[in-house]
Backbone as JSON Lines, residues from 0, in Angstrom:
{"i":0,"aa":"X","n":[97.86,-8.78,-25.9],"ca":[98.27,-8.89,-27.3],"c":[97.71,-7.74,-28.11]}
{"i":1,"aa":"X","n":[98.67,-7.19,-28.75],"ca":[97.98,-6.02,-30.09],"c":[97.29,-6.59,-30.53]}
{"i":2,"aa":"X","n":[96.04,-6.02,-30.98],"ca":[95.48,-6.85,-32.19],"c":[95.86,-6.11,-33.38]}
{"i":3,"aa":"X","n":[95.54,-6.7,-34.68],"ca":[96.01,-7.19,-35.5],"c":[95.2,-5.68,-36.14]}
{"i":4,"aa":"X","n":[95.61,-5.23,-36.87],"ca":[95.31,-4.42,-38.88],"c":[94.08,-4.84,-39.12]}
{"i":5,"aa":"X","n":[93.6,-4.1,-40.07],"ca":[92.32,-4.25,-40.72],"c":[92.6,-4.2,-42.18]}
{"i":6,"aa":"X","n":[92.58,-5.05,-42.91],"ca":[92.71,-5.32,-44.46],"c":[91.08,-5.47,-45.03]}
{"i":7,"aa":"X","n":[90.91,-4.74,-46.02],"ca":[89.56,-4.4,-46.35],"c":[90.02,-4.75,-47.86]}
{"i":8,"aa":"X","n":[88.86,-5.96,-48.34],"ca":[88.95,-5.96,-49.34],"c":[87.8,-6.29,-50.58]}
{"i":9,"aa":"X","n":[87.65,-4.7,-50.84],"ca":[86.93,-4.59,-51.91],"c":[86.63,-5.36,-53.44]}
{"i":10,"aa":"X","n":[84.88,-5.56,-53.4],"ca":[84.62,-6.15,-54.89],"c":[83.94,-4.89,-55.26]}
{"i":11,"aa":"X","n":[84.4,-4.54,-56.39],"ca":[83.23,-3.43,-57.88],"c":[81.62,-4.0,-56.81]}
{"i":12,"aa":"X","n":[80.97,-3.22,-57.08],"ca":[79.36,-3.81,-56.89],"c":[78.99,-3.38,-57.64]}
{"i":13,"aa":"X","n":[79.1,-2.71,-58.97],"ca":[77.79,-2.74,-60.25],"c":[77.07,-3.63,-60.68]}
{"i":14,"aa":"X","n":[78.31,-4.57,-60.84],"ca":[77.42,-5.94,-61.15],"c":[77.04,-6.53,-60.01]}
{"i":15,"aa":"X","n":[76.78,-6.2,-58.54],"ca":[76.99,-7.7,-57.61],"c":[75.54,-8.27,-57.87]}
{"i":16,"aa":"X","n":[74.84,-7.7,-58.14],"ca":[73.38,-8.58,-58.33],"c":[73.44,-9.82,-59.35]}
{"i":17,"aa":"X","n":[74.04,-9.3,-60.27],"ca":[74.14,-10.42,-61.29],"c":[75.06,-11.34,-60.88]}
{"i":18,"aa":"X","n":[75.86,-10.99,-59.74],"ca":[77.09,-12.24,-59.32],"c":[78.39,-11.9,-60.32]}
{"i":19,"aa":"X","n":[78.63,-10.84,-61.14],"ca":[79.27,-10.68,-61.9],"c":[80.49,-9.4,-61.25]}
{"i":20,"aa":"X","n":[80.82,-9.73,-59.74],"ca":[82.05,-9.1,-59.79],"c":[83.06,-9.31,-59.51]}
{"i":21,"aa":"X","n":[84.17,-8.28,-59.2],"ca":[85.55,-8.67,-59.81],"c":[85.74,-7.83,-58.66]}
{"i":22,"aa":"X","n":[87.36,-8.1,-57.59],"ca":[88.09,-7.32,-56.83],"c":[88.53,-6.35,-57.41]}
{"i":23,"aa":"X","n":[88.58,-5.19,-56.26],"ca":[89.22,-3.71,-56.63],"c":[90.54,-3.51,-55.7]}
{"i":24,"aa":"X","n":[91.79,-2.92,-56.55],"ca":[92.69,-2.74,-55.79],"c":[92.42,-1.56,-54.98]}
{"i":25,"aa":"X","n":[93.83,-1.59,-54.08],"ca":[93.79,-0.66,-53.4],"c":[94.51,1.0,-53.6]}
{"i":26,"aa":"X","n":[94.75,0.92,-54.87],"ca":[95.25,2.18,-55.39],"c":[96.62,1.66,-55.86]}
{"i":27,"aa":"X","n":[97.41,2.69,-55.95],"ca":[98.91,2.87,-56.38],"c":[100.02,2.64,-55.2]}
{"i":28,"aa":"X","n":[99.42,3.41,-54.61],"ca":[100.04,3.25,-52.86],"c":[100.3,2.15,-52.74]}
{"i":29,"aa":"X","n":[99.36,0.84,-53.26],"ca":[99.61,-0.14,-52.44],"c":[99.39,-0.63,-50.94]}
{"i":30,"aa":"X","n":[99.01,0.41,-50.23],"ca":[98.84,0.4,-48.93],"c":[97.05,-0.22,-48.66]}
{"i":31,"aa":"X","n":[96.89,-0.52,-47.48],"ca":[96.1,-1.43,-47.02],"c":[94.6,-0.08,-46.88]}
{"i":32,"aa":"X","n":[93.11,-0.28,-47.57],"ca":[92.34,0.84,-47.22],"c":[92.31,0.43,-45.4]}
{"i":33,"aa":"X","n":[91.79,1.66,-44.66],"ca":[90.95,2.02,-43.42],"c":[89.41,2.05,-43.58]}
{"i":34,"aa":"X","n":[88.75,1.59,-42.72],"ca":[87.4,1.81,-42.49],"c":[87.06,3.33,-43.14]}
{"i":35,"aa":"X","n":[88.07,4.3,-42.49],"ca":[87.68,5.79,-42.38],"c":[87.39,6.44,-43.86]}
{"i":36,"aa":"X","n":[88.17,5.34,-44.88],"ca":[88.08,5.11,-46.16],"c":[86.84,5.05,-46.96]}
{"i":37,"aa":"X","n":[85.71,4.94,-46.26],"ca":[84.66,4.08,-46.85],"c":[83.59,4.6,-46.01]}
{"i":38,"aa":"X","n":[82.14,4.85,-46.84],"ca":[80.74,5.18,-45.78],"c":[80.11,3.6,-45.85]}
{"i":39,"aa":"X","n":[80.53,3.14,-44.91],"ca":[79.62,1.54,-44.6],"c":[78.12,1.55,-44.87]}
{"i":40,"aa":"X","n":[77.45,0.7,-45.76],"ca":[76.13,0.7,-45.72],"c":[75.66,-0.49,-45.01]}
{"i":41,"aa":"X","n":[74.24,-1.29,-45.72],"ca":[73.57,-2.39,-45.61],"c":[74.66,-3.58,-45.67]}
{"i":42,"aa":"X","n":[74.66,-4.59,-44.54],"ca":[75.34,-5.88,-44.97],"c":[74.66,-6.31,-45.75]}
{"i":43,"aa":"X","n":[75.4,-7.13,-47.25],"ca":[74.61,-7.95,-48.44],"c":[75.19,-9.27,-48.45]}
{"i":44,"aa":"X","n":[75.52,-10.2,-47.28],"ca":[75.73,-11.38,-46.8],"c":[77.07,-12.07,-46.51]}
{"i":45,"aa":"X","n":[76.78,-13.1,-46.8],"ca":[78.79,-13.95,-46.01],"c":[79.16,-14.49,-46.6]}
{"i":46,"aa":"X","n":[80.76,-13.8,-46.78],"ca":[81.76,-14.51,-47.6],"c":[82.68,-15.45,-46.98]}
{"i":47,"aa":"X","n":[83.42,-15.84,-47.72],"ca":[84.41,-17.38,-47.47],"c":[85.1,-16.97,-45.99]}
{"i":48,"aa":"X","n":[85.24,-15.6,-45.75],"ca":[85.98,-15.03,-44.72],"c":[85.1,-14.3,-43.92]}
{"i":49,"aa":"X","n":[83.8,-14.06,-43.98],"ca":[83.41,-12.97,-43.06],"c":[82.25,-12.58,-44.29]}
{"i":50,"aa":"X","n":[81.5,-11.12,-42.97],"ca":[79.98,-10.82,-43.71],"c":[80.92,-9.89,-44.6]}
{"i":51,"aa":"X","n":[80.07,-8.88,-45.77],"ca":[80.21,-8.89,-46.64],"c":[79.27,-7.59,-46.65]}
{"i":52,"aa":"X","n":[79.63,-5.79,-47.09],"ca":[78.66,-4.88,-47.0],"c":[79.41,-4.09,-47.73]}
{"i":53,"aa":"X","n":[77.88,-3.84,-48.28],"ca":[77.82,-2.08,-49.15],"c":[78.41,-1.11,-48.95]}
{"i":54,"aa":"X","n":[78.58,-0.56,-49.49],"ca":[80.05,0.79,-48.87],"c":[80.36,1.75,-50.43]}
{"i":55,"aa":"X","n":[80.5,2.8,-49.7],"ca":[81.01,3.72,-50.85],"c":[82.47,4.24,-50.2]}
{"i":56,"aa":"X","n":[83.48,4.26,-51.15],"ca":[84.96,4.56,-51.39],"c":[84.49,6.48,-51.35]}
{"i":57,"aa":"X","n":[85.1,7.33,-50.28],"ca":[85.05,8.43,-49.87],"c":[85.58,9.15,-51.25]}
{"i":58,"aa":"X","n":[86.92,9.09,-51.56],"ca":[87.11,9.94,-52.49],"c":[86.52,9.75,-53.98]}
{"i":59,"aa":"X","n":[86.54,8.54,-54.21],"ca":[86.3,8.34,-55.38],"c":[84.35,8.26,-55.75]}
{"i":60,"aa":"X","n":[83.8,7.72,-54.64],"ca":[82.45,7.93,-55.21],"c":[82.12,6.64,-55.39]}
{"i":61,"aa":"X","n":[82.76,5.46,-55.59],"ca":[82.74,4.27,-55.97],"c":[81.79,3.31,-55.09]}
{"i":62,"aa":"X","n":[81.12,2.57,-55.58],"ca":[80.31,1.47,-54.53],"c":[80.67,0.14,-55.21]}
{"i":63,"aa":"X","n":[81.13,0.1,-53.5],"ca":[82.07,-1.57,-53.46],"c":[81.02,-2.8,-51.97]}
{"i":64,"aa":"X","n":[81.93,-3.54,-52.64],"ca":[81.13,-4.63,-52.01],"c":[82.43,-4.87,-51.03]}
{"i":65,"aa":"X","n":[82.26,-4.73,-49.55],"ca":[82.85,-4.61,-48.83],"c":[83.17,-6.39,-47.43]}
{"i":66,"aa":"X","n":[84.86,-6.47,-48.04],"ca":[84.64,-7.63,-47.02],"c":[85.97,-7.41,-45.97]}
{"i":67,"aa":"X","n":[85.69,-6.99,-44.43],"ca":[86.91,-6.48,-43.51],"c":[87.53,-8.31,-43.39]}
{"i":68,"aa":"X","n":[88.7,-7.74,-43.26],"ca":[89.74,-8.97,-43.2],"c":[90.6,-8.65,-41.68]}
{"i":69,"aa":"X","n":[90.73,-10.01,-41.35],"ca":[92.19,-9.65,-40.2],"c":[93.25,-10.0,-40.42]}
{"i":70,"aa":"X","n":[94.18,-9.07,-40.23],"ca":[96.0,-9.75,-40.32],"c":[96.61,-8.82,-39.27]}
{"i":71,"aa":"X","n":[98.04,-9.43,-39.37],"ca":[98.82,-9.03,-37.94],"c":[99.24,-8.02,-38.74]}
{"i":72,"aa":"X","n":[100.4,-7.72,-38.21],"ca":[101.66,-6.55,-38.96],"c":[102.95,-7.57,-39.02]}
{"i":73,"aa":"X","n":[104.05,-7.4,-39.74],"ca":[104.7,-8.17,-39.56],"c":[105.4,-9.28,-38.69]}
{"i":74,"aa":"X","n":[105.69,-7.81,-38.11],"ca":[105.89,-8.16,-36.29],"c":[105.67,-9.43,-35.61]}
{"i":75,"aa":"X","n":[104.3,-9.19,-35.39],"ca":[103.63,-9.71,-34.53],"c":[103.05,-11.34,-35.71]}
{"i":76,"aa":"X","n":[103.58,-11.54,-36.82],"ca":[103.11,-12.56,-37.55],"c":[104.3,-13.19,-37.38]}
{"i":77,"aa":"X","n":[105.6,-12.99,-37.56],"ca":[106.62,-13.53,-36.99],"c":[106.81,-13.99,-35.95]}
{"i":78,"aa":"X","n":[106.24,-13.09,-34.58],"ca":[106.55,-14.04,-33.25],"c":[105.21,-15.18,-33.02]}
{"i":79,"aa":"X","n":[104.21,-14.84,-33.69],"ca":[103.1,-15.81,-34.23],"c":[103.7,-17.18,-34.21]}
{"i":80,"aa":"X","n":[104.08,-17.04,-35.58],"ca":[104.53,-18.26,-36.52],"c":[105.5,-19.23,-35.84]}
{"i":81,"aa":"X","n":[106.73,-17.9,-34.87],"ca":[107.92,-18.55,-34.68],"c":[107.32,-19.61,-33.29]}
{"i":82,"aa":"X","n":[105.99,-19.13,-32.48],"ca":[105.67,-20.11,-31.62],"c":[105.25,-21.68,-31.86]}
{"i":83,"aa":"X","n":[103.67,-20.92,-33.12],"ca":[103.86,-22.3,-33.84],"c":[104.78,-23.28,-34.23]}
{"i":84,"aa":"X","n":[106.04,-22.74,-34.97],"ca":[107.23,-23.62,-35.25],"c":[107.83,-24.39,-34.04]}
{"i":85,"aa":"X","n":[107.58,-23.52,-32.73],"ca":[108.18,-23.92,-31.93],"c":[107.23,-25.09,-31.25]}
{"i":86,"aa":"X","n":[106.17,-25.04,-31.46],"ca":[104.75,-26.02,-31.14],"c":[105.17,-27.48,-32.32]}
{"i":87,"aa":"X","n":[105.22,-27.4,-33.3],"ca":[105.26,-27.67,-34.13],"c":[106.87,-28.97,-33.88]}
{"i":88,"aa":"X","n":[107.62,-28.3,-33.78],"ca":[108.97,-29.25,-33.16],"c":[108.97,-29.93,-32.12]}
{"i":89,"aa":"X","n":[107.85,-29.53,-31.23],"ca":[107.85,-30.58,-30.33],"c":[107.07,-31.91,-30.73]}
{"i":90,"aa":"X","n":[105.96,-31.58,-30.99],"ca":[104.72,-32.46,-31.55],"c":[105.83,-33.45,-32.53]}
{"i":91,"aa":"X","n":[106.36,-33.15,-33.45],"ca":[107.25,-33.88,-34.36],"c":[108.58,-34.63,-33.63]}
{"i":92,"aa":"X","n":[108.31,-34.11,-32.85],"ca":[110.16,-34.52,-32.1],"c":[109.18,-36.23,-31.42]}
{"i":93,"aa":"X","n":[107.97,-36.19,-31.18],"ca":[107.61,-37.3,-30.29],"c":[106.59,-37.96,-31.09]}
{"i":94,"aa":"X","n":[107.24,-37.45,-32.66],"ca":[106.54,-38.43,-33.58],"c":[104.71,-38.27,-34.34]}
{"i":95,"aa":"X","n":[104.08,-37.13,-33.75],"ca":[102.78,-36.54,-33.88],"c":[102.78,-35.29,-34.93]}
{"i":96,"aa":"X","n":[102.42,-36.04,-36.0],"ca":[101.9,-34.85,-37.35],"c":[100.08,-34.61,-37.09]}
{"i":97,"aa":"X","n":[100.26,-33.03,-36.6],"ca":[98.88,-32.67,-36.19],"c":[97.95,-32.64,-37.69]}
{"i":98,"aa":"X","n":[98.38,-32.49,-39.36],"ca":[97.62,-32.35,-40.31],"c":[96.28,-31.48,-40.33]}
{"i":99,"aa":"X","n":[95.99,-30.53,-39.21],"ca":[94.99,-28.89,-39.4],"c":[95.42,-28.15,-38.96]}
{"i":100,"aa":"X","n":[96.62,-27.58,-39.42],"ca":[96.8,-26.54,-38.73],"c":[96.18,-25.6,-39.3]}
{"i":101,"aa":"X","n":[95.31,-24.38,-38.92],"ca":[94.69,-23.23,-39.44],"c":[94.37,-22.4,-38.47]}
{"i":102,"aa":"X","n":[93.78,-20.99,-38.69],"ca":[93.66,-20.21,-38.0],"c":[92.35,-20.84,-36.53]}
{"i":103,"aa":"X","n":[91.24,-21.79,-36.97],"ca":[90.58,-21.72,-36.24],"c":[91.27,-22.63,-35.04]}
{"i":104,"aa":"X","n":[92.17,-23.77,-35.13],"ca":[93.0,-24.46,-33.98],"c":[93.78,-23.78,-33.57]}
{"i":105,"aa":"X","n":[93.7,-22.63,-33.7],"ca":[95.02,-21.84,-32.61],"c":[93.93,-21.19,-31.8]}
{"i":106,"aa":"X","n":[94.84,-21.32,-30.87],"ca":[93.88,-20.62,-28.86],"c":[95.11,-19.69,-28.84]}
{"i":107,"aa":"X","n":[94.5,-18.15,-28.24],"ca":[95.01,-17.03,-27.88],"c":[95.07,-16.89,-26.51]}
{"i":108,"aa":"X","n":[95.91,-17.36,-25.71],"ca":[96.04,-17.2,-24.44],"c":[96.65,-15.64,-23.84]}
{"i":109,"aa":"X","n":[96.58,-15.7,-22.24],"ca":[97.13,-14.29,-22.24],"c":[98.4,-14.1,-22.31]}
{"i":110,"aa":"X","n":[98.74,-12.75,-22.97],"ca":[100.19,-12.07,-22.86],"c":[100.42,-12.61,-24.78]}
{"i":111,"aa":"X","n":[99.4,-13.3,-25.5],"ca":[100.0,-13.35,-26.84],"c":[100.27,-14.82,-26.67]}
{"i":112,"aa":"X","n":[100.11,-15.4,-26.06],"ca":[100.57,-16.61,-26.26],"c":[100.06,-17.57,-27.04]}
{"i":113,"aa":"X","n":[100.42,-18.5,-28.06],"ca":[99.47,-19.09,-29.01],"c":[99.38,-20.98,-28.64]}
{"i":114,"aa":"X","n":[98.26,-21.53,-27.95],"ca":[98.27,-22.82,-28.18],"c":[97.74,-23.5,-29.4]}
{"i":115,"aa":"X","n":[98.4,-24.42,-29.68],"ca":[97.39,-25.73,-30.45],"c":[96.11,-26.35,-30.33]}
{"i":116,"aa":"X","n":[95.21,-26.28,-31.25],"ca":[94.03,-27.32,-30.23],"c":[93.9,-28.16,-31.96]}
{"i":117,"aa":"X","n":[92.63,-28.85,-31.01],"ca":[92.09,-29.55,-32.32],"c":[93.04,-30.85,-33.18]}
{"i":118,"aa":"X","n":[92.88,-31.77,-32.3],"ca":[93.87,-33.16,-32.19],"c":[93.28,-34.08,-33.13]}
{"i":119,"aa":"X","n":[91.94,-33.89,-33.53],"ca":[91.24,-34.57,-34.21],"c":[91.8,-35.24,-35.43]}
{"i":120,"aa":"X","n":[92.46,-34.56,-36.33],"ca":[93.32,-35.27,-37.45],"c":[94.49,-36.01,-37.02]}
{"i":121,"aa":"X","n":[95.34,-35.05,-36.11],"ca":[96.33,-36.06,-36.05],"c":[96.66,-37.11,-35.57]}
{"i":122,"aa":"X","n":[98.35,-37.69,-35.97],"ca":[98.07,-39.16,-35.95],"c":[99.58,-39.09,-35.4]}
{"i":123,"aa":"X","n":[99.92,-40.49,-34.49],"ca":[101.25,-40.67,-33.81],"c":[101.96,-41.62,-35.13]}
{"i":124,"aa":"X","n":[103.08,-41.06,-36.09],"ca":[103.46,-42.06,-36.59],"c":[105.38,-42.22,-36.53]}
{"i":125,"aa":"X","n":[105.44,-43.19,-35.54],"ca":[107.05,-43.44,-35.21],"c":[107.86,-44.35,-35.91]}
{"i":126,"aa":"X","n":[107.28,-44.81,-37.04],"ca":[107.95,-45.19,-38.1],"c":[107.62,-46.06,-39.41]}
{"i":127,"aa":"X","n":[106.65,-44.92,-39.98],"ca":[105.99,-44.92,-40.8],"c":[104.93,-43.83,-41.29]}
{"i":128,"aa":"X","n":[104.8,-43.5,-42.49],"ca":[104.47,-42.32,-43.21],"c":[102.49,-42.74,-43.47]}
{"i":129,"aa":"X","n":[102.23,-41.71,-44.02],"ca":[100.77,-41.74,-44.13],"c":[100.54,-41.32,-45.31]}
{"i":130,"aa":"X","n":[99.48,-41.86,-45.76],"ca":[98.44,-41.5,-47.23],"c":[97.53,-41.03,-47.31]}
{"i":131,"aa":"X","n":[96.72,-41.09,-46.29],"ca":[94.85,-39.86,-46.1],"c":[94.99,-38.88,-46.42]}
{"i":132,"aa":"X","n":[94.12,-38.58,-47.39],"ca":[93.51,-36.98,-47.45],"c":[92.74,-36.59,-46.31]}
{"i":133,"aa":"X","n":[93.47,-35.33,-45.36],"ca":[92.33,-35.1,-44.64],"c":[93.53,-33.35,-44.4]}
{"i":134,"aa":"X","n":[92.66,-32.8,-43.33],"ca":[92.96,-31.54,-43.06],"c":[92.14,-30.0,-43.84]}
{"i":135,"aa":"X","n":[92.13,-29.12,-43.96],"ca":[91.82,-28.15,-44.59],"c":[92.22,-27.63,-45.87]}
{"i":136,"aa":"X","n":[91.33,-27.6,-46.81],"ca":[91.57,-27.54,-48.24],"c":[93.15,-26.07,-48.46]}
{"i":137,"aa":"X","n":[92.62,-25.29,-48.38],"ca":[93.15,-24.05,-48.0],"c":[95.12,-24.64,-47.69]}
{"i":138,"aa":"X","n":[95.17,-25.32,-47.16],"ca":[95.82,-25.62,-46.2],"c":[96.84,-26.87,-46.54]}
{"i":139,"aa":"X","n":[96.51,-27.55,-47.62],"ca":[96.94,-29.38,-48.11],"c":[98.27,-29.0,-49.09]}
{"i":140,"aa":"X","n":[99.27,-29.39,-48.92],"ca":[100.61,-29.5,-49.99],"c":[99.74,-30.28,-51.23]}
{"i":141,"aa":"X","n":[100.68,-29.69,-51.82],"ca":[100.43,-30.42,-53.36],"c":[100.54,-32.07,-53.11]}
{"i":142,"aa":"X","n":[101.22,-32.69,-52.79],"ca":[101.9,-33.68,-52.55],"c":[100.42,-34.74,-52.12]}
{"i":143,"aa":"X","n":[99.98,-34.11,-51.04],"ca":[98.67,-34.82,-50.56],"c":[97.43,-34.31,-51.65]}
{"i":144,"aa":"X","n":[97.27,-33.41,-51.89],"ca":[95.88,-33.26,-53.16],"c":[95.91,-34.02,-54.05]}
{"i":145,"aa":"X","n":[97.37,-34.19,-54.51],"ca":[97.48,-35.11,-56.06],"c":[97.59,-36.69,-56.14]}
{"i":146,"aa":"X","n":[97.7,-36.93,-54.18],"ca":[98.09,-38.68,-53.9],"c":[99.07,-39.07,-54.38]}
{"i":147,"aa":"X","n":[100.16,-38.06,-54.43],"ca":[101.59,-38.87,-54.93],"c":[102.18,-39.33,-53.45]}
{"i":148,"aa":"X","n":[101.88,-40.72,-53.89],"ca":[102.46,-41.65,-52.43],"c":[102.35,-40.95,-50.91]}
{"i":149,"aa":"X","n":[103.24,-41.42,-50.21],"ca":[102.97,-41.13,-48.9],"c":[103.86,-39.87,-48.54]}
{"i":150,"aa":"X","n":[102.86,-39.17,-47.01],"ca":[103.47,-37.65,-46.96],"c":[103.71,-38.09,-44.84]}
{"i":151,"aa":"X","n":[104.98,-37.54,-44.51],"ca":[105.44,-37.14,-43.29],"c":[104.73,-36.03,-42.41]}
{"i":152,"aa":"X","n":[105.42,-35.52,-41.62],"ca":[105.26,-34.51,-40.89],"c":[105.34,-33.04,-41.56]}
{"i":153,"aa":"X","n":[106.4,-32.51,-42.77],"ca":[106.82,-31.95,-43.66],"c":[104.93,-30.93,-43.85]}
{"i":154,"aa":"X","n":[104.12,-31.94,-44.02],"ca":[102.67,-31.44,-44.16],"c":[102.33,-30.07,-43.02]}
{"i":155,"aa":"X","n":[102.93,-30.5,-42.35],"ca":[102.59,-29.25,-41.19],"c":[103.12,-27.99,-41.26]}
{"i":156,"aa":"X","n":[104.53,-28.26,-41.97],"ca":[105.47,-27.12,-42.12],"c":[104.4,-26.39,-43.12]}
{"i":157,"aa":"X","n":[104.26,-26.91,-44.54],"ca":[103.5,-26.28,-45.87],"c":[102.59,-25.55,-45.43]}
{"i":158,"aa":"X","n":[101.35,-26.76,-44.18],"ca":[100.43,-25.29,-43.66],"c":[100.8,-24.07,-42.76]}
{"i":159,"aa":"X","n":[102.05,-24.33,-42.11],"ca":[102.57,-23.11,-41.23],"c":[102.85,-21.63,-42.27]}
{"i":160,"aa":"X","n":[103.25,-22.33,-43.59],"ca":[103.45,-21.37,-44.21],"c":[102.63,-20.39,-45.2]}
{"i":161,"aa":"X","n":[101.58,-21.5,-44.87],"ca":[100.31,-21.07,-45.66],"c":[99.66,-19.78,-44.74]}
{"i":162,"aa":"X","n":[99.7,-20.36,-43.19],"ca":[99.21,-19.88,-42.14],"c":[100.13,-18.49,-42.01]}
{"i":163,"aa":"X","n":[101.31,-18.1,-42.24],"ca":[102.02,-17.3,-42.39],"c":[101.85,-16.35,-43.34]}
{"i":164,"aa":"X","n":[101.65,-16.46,-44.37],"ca":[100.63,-15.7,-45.57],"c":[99.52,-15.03,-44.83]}
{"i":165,"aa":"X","n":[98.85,-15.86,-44.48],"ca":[97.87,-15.37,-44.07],"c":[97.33,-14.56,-42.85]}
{"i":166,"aa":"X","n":[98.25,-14.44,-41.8],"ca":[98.5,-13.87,-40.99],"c":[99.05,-12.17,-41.65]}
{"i":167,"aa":"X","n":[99.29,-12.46,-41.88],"ca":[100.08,-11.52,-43.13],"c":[99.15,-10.7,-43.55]}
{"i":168,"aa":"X","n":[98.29,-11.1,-44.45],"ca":[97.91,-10.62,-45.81],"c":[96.19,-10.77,-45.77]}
{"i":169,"aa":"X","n":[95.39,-11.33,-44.87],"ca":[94.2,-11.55,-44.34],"c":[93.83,-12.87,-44.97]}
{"i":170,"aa":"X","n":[94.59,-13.61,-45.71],"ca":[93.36,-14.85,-46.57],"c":[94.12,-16.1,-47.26]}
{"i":171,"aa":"X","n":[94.25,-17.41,-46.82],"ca":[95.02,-18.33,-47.47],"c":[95.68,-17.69,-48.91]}
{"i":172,"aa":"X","n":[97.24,-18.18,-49.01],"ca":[97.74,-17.92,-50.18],"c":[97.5,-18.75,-51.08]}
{"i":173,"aa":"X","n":[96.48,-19.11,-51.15],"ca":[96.03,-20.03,-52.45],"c":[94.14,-19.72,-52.99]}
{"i":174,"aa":"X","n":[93.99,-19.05,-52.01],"ca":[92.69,-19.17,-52.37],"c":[92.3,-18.65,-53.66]}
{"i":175,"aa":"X","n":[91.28,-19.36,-53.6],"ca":[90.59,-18.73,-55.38],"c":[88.93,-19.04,-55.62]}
{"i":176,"aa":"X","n":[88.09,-18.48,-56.07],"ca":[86.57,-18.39,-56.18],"c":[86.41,-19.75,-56.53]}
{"i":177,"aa":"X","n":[86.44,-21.18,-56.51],"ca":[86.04,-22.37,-56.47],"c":[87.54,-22.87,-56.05]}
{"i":178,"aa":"X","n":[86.76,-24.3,-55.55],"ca":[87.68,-25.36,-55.13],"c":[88.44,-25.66,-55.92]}
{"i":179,"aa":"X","n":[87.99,-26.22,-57.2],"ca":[88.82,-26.27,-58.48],"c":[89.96,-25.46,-58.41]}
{"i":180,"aa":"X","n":[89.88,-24.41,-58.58],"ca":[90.46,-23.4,-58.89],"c":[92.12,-23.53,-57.67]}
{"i":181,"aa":"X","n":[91.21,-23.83,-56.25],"ca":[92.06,-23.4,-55.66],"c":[93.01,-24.49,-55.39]}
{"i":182,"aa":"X","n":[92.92,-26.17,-55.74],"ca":[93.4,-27.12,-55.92],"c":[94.56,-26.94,-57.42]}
{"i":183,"aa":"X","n":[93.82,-26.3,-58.55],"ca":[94.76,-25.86,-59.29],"c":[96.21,-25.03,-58.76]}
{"i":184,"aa":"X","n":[95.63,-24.09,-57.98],"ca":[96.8,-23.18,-57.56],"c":[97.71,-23.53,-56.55]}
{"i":185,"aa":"X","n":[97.3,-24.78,-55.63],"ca":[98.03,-25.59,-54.66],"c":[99.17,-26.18,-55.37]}
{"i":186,"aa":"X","n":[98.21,-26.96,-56.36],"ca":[98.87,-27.8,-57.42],"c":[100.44,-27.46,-58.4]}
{"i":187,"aa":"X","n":[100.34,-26.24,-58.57],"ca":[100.97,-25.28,-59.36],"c":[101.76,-24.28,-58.62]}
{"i":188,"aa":"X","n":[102.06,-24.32,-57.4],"ca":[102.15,-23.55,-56.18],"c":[102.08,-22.2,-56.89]}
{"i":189,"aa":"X","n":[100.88,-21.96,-56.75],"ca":[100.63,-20.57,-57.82],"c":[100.5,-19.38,-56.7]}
{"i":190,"aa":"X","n":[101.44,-19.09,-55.92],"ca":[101.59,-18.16,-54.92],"c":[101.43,-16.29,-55.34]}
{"i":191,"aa":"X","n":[100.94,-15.59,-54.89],"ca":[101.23,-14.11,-55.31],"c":[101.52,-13.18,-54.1]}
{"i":192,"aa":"X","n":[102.37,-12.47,-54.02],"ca":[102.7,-12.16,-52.7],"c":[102.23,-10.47,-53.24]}
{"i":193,"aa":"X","n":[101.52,-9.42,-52.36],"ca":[100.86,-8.84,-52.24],"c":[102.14,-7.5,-52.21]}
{"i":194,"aa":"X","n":[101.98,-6.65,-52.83],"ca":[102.89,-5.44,-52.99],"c":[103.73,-4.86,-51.68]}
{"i":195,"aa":"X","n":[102.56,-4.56,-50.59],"ca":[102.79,-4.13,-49.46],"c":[103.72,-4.72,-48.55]}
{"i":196,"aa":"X","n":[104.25,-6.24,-48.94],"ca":[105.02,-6.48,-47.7],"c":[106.41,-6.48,-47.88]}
{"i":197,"aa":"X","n":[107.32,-6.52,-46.8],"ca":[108.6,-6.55,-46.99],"c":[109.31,-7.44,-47.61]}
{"i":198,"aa":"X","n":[110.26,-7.08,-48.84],"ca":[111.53,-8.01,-49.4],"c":[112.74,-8.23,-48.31]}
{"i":199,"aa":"X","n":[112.55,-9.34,-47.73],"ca":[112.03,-10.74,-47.63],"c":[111.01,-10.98,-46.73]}
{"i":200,"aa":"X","n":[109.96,-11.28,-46.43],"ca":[108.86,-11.56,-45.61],"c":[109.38,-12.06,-44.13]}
């Protein structure tokens, strides 16, 4: 299997001591920075996604707070996804809504191949719907955060597509610096799709 792009994504660090910073784009380009981009310093700890280091931006002079991300290329996020879907129709065809799907329950077998793991949430339901909150925040339809009545299999699709973003783009399409926040944006399907990718994804 190719592996996947390197999406690097920079915080300002003037303020990081005070906890007072803010993401930096990636220019005009739009295009994704490279390592080769940046003189890596001291790691200054772990973020929601990974460690987290000092770095100065080559041309500009700039010191950023540095966090490397993984994503596929299109490509390869498509034949991704399209396995899952295809994982995904079976499990449903025999009545089993798995409710976690995320990056850490997928197994990378050889040649690219993607299994399911992590059975722990789900539940066999052959005729009848469910009400639990459970699964990965990141990851929950509106539908289940807000407890409007009972939710199907349908739940799995929402995280495939979440999982699809993110394959994509390095980082749940909902996330946001508190839970709050990011329950708001579930809530609101407050989606932003990132400059760089293709019209239509």
């Amino acid at each position: 299997m190719q592996s996947g792009s390197l999406v690097l994504a920079p915080i300002l660090a003037n303020n990081w001591k005070k906890g007072k910073t803010k993401e930096a784009s990636s220019g005009a380009s739009g295009r994704c920075w490279t390592l080769d981009d940046f003189e890596i310093g001291r790691p200054l700890g772990k973020g929601i996604f990974g460690n987290v280091y000092l770095a100065r931006e080559k041309k500009s002079r700039v010191l950023l707070a540095l966090k490397p991300i993984k994503c596929f290329s299109e490509y390869h996020a498509a034949n991704f996804i399209g396995q899952l879907a295809s994982a995904l129709e079976f499990l449903h065809s025999k009545n089993v809504i798995h409710r976690d799907i995320k990056p850490e329950n997928i197994l990378v077998a050889s040649g690219g191949i993607l299994k399911m793991a992590d059975f722990g949430w789900s539940v066999h339901v052959p005729d009848e719907r469910r009400a639990t909150l459970c699964g990965t925040l990141h990851y929950l339809p509106p539908k289940m955060i807000e407890g409007r009545g009972l939710y199907h299999d349908k739940v799995d699709i929402w995280a495939l597509g979440v999982l699809c973003y993110e394959f994509v783009y390095g980082q749940p399409s909902f996330k946001a610096t508190t839970k709050s926040e990011t329950l708001k944006r579930i809530a609101h399907v407050d989606i932003r799709f990132p400059s760089f990718l293709t019209d239509p994804l």
